[in-house]
C-alpha positions in Angstrom: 51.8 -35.3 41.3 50.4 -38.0 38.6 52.4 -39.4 35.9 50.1 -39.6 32.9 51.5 -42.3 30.8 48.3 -41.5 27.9 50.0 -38.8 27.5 53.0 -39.8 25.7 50.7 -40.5 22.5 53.2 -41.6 19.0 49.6 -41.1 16.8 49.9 -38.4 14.5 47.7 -35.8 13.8 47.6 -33.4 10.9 46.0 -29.8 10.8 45.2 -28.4 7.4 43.8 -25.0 7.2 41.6 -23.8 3.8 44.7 -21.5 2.9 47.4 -24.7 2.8 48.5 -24.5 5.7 49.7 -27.8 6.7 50.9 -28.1 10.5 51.9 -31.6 11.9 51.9 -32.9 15.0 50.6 -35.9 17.5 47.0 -36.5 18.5 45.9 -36.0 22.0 42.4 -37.0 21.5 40.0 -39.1 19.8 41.0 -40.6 16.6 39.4 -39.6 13.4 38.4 -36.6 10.9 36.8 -32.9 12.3 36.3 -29.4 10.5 35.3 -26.4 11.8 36.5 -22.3 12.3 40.2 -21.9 13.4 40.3 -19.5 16.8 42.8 -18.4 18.5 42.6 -17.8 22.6 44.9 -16.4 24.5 43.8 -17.5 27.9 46.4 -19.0 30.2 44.3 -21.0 32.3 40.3 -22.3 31.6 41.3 -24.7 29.3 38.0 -26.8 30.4 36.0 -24.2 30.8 37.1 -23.2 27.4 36.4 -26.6 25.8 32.6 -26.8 27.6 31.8 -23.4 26.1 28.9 -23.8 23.7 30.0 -20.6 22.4 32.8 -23.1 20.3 29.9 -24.9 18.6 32.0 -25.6 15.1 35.3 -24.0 16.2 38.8 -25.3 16.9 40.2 -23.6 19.9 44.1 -22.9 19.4 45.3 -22.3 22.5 48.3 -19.7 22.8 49.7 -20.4 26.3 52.3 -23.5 25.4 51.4 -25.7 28.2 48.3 -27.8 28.7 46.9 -29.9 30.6 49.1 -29.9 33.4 46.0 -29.7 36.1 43.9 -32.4 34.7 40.4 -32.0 34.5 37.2 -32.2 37.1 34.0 -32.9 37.2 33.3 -29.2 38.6 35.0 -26.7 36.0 32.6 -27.6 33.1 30.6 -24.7 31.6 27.8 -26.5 30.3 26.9 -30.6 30.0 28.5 -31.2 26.7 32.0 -30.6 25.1 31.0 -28.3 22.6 34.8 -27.3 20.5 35.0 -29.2 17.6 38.5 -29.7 18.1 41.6 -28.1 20.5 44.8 -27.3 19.1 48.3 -26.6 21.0 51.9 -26.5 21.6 52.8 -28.8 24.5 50.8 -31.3 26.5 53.2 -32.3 29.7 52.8 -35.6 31.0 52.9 -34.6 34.6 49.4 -33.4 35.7 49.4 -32.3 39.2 46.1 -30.4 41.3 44.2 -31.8 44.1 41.1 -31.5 42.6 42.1 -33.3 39.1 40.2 -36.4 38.8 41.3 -37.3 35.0 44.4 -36.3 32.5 43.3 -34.3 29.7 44.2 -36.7 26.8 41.4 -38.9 28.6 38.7 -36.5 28.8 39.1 -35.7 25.1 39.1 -39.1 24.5 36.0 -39.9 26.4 34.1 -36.9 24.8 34.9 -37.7 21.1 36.8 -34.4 20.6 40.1 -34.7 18.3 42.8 -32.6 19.1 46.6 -32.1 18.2 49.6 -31.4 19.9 52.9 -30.8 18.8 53.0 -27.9 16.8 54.3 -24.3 16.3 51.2 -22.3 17.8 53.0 -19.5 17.6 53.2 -19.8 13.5 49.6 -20.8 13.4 48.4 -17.8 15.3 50.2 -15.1 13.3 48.8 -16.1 10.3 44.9 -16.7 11.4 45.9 -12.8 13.0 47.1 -11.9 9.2 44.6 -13.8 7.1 41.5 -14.2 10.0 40.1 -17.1 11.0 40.1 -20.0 8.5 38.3 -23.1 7.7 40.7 -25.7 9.0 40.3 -29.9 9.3 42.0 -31.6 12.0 42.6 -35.4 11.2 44.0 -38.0 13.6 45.2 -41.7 13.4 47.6 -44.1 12.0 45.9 -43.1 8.1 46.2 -39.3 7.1 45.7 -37.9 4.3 46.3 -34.3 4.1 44.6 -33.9 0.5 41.4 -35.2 1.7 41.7 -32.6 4.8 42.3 -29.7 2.8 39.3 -30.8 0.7 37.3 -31.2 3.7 38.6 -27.5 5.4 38.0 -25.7 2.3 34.6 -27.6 2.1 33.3 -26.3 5.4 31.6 -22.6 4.8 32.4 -20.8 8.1 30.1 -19.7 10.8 28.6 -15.9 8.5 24.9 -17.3 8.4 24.5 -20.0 10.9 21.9 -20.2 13.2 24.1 -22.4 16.6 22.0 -21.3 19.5 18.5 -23.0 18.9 21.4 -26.0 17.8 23.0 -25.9 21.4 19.9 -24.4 23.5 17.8 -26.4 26.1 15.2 -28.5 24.7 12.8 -27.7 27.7 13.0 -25.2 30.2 13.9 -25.8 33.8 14.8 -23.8 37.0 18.4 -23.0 38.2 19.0 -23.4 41.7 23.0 -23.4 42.0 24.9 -20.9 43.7 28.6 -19.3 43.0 31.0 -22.2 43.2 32.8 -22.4 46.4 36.5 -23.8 47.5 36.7 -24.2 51.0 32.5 -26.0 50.7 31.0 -27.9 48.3 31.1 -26.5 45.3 28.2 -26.8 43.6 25.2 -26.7 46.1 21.9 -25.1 46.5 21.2 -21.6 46.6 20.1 -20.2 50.2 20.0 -16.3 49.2 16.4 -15.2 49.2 14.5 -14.8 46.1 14.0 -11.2 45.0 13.2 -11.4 41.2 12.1 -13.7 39.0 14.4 -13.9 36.2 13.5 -15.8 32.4 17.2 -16.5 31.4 17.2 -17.0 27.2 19.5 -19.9 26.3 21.5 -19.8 23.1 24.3 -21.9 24.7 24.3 -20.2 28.2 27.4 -21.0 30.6 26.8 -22.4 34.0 28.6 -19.7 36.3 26.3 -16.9 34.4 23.5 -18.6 35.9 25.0 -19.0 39.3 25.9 -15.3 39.3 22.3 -14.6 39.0 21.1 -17.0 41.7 24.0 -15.6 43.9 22.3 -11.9 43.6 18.8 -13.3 44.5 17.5 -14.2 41.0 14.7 -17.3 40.8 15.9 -18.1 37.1 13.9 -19.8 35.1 16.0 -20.9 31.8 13.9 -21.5 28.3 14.6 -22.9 25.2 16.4 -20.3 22.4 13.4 -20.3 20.4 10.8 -19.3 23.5 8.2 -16.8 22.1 7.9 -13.6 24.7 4.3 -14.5 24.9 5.7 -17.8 26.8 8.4 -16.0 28.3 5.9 -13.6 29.9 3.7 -16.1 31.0 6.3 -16.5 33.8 6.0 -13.0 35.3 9.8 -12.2 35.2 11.4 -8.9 36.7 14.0 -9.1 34.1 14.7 -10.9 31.1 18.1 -12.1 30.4 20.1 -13.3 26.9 22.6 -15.5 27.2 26.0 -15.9 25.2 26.3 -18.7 22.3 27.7 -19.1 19.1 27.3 -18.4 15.4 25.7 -15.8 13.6 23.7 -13.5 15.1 21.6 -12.4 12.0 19.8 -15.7 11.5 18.0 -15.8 15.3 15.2 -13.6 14.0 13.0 -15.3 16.8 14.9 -14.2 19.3 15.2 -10.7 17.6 11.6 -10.7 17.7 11.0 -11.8 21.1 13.4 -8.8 22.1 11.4 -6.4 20.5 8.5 -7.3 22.5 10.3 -6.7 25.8 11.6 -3.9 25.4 8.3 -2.2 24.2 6.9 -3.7 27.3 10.1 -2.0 29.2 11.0 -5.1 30.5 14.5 -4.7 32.6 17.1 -6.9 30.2 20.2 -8.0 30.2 22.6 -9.1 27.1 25.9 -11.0 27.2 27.8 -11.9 24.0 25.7 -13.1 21.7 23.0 -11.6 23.5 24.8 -8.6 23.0 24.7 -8.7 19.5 20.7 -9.6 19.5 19.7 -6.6 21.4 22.0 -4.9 18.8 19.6 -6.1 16.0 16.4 -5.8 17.6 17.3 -1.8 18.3 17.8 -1.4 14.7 21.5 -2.0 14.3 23.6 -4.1 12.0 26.3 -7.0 13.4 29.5 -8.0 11.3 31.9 -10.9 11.0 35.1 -9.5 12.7 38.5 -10.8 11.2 39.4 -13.1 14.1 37.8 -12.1 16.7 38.0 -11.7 20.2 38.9 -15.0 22.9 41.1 -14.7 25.9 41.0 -13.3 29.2 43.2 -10.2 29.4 40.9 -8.0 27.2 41.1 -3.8 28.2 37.4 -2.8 28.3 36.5 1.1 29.2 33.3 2.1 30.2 32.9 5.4 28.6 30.7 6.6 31.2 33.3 6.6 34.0 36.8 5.9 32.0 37.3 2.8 34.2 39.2 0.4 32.5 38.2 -3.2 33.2 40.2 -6.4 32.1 37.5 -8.6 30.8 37.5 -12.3 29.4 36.1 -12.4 25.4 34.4 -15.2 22.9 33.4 -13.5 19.9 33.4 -13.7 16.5 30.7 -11.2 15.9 30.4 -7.7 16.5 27.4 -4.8 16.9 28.4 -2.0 14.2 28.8 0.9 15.8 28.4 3.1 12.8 25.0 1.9 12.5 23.4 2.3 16.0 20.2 3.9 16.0 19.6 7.1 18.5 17.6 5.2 20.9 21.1 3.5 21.9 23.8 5.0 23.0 27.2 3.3 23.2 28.7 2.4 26.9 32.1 0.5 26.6 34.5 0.4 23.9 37.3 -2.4 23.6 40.9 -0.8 23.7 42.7 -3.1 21.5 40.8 -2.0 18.7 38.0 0.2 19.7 35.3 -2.5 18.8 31.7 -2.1 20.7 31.8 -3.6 24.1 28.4 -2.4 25.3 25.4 -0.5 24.5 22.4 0.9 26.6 19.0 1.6 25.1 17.6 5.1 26.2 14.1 4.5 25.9 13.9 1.4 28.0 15.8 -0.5 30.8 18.0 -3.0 28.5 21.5 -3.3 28.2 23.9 -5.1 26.8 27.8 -6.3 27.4 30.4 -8.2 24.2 32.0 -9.2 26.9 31.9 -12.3 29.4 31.7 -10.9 33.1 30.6 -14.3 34.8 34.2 -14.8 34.0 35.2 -18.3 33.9 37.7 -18.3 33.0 39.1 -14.9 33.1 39.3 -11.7 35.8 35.9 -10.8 37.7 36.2 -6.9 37.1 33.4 -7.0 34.5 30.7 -8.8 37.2 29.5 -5.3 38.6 27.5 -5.7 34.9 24.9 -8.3 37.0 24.6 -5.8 39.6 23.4 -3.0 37.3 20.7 -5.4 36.3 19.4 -6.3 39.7 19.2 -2.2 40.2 17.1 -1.6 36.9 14.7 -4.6 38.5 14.7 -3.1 41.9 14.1 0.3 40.2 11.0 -1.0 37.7 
């Protein structure tokens, strides 16, 4: 058990949502200004995983569960290379951090990665009104000169995420191959595959996480990840069993490039695989329309049921966006609803092996109930 003396920080910090809102509290992080979209997640553990999630690009994570960073942070847990939330909100940060595998306090990490983030506040208040209002437009601002004005200027200032294009923003530059497999405990963690390659796979990044990838190695998958904006001639060129869209943040709308990359595959009857974001894309490539949801969905104790078989799966969430159902066209039929509030969950097109999940079913953080979704995939390869 470590006692983290950065933790007992006396620098205030000020959060200021576009509404008014004014919530005070103590920084945890880096000093200075940052604005972005005002989330909610309900999550009691991940809180790493959560931060390294490019699906955060330009949001401020509020996290409900009152205590943390009481394991520390790793150099293992990360989801991508980057800290990608523009800022983490919450109740209580205790100053005892205490788990074998911690190799830095929280307050450091944040510091060392630029991210400003407050503690100290009712999260409680601040997540029953982003539930009755939605998500807002909020400016955190810490250090020894706040001005809570100037941070409602600069919250009201910031336009949301309706209409921005995030994934060619947090995509891979250049493609390259994935060798990792699943992490492991008891071994090292992070270590080269040794399953034997059945499929080739061309994985799209629009802010992919790292356990998606190993999910797909683990199930015998040579995955080759490309750049957001990847034509399909290019994808192609690799000669891929399956093609598969990654998660990622923003508006899905604006990616007409990969909305017309999809159409190509699945013309070609191409096996394919959506997560998230991807999701959505397959969404608008079959002919439907997304919308802005009021807050969302982020946690990891989410009901799914797959309409097929009435399961009922408990899934992890990141979304912002949503697939309208109403406007689905007949060559999709609908496969999983959500049962908080009967959003779309998944969709299957009937004219061609591709699928598609709202849901996170690498799960990290979050139950692994939804994983069977990767194994579907593999079949529909095996099966072209």
């Amino acid at each position: 058990m470590v006692l983290d003396r950065s933790n007992n920080t006396t620098v205030p910090a000020v959060l200021v949502l576009a509404d008014g809102s004014v919530f005070q509290g103590v920084s945890i992080g880096a000093e200075g200004t940052s604005v972005g979209e005002v989330v909610f997640n309900t999550a009691m553990t991940g809180y790493q995983e959560i931060l390294t999630d490019p699906s955060y690009a330009q949001q401020m994570v509020t996290l409900t569960y009152p205590h943390i960073g009481n394991v520390g942070v790793n150099s293992e847990d990360k989801e991508s290379t980057a800290v990608w939330a523009a800022g983490l909100i919450i109740r209580d940060l205790p100053r005892l951090l205490s788990n074998f595998r911690a190799q830095q306090s929280l307050p450091a990490y944040l510091q060392k990665n630029n991210v400003v983030a407050i503690a100290g506040i009712d999260t409680r208040r601040l997540t029953r009104l982003l539930r009755e209002k939605g998500a807002q437009s909020g400016c955190i601002m810490a250090g020894v000169h706040i001005n809570e004005e100037q941070a409602l200027t600069q919250a009201r200032a910031f336009g949301g995420l309706a209409g921005l294009d995030l994934a060619k923003v947090v995509s891979t530059k250049t493609a390259y191959t994935w060798t990792d497999n699943v992490w492991r405990l008891a071994a090292n963690p992070i270590k080269e595959a040794v399953v034997e390659k059945q499929f080739k796979v061309v994985a799209y990044d629009f802010g992919v996480k790292h356990n998606i990838l190993r999910m797909l190695v683990e199930r015998g998958c040579e995955v080759v990840v490309v750049p957001a904006q990847t034509s399909a001639q290019e994808a192609l060129s690799y000669q891929p069993d399956g093609i598969f869209l990654s998660n990622g943040p923003g508006d899905p709308e604006p990616c007409d490039y990969a909305i017309e990359a999809i159409k190509v595959f699945t013309e070609k009857k191409i096996p394919l695989f959506g997560i998230c974001l991807g999701h959505q894309l397959l969404g608008l490539a079959s002919g439907a329309k997304t919308m802005k949801m009021k807050f969302g969905h982020h946690g990891a104790n989410h009901p799914v049921q797959d309409l097929a078989t009435g399961r009922v799966m408990i899934t992890s969430q990141n979304h912002g966006f949503a697939v309208d159902a109403k406007t689905l066209p007949d060559t999709c039929r609908i496969t999983h609803v959500s049962l908080f509030d009967q959003s779309l969950q998944g969709i299957e097109r009937v004219d061609c092996p591709a699928f598609s999940f709202q849901g996170h079913p690498e799960a990290s953080p979050g139950p692994h109930e939804a994983s069977l979704l990767f194994d579907h995939f593999i079949d529909l390869m095996k099966a072209n």
